[in-house]
C-alpha positions in Angstrom: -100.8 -10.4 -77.3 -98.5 -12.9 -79.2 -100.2 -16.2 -79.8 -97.8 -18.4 -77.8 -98.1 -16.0 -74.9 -101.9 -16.8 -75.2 -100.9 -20.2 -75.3 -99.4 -20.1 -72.3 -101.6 -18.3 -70.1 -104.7 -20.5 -70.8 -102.4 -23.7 -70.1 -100.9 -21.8 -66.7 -104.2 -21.0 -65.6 -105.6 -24.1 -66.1 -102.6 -25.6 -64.1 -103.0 -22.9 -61.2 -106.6 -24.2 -61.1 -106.0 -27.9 -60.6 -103.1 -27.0 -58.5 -105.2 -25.4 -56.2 -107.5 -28.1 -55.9 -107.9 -31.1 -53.1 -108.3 -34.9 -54.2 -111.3 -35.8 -52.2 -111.5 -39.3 -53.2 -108.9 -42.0 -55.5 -110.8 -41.2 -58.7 -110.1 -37.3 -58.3 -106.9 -38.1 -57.1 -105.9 -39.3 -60.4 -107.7 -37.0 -62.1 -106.5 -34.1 -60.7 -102.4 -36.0 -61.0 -103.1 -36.6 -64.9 -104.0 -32.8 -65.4 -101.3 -31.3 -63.6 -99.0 -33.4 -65.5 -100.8 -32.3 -68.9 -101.1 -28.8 -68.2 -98.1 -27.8 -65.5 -95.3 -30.5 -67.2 -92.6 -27.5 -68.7 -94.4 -25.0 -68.2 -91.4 -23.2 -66.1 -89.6 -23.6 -68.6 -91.7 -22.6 -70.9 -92.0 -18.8 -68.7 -89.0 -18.1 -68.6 -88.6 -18.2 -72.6 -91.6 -16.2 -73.0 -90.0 -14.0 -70.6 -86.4 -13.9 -72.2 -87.9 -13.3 -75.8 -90.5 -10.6 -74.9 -88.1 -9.0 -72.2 -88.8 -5.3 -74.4 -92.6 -6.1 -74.5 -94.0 -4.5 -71.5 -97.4 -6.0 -72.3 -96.2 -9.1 -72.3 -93.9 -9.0 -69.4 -97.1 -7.1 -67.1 -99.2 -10.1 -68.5 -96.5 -13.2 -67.4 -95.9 -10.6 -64.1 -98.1 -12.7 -61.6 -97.1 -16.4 -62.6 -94.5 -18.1 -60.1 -91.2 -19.5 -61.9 -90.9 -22.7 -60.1 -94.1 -24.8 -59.5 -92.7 -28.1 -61.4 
């Protein structure tokens, strides 16, 4: 697997983890707003080059499959 396709997998997935999370308190609320900004901020973009420059890597493409386009 290309290294910035790594890249970007461990930084989606950290994302779609705090994404799916609920601010139970002020304190987690900002918490949870300053690592969605650090981990989700360009990251749509950021798919859809991987998925323009790999477009003849099947590996690739299976691995990006399951990540939604538009979260920002």
């Amino acid at each position: 697997m290309p290294a910035d396709v790594r890249t970007f997998i461990q930084r989606r997935d950290g994302c779609d983890h705090f994404r799916g999370e609920e601010a139970t308190d002020p304190e987690r609320a900002t918490f949870l707003a300053a690592q969605l900004k650090k981990l989700c901020t360009g990251t749509d973009a950021q798919l859809a080059r991987l998925r323009k420059s790999y477009a003849a890597n099947p590996v690739v493409i299976r691995a990006l499959a399951d990540y939604e386009p538009n979260i920002e």
